[in-house]
N, C-alpha and C positions, 0 to 999 in steps of 0.2 A: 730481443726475442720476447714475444707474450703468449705464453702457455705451451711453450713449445714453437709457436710457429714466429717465422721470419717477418719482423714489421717490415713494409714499405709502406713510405711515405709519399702518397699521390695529390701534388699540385694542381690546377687548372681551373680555370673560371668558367668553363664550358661542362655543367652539370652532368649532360650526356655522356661525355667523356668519363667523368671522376665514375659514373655510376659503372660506364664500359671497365675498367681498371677494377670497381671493386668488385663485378659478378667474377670478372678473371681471375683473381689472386687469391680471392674467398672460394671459387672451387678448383684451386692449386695448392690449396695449404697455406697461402700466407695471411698475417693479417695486415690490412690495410689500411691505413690513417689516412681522412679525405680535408683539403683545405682547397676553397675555391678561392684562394689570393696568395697575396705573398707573406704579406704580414700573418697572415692567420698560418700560414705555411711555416714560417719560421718561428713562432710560436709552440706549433705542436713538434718542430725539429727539436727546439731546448727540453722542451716536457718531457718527451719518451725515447730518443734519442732512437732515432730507425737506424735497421740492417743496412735499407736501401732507397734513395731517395727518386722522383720522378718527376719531372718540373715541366711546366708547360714553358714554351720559348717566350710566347708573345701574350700576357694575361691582359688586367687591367690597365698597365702601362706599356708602352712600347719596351721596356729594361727590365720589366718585374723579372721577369724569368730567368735574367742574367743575372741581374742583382741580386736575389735569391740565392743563386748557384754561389755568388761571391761571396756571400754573409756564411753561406753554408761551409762554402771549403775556407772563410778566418779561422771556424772554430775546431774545423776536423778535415785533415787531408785524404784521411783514408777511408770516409763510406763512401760507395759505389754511387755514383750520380748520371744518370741519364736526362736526356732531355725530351720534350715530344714534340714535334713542328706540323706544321701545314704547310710552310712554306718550298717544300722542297728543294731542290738542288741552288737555291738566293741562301739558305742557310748559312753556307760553307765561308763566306764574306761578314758575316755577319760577326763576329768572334773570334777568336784562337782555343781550338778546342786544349792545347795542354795546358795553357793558362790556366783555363777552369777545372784541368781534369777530370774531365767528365769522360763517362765508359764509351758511350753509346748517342745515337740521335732517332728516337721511333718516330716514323711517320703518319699522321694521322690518316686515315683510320686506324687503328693499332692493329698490327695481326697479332693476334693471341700467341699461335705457336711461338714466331718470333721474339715477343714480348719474353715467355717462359725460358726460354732459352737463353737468352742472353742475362734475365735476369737470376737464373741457377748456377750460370758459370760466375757472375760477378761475385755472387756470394760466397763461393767456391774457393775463391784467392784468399 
């Protein structure tokens, strides 16, 4: 938590994106931490340790996303981790979602409501 409000942690190499995530979470109350890689991503994961993490699937690397998600859940099993795809329903092949325990999978475009939503119950547990 920073200043009261809920960090989440927004991944993605797709600027549009990370900007989409921060006008949403900055006029919903949370704050937002932006990293367009992985490296840089898991970087600001050790620093400030977020509520909530959001990973893009497919970054710089074809595995950044997954790899990410793996490094994330060696050090901590229990923050919420979702994922964001474009790929659609090829997803579901692609992983073992309990493996990585991850909550959730948004699909790009993100809807907002949905985003909110699923992001207030996870942090809710």
């Amino acid at each position: 938590m920073e200043n009261g409000k809920r960090v989440v942690l927004c991944v993605d190499d797709d600027r549009d994106i990370l900007e989409q995530l921060r006008l949403i979470l900055e006029a919903n109350g949370f704050a937002p931490l932006l990293a367009e890689t992985a490296q840089s991503g898991l970087a600001l994961y050790q620093r400030q340790a977020p509520d909530l993490v959001v990973v893009d699937l497919m970054m710089e690397d074809l595995d950044a996303g997954l790899n990410l998600v793996r490094q994330i859940r060696a050090r901590n099993r229990e923050v919420p981790v979702f994922l964001l795809s474009s790929v659609g329903d090829q997803l579901y092949g692609q992983f073992d979602a309990s493996e990585l325990g991850i909550q959730g999978v948004f699909q790009k475009p993100v809807e907002p409501d949905r985003l909110l939503s699923a992001l207030t119950l996870a942090l809710q547990s």
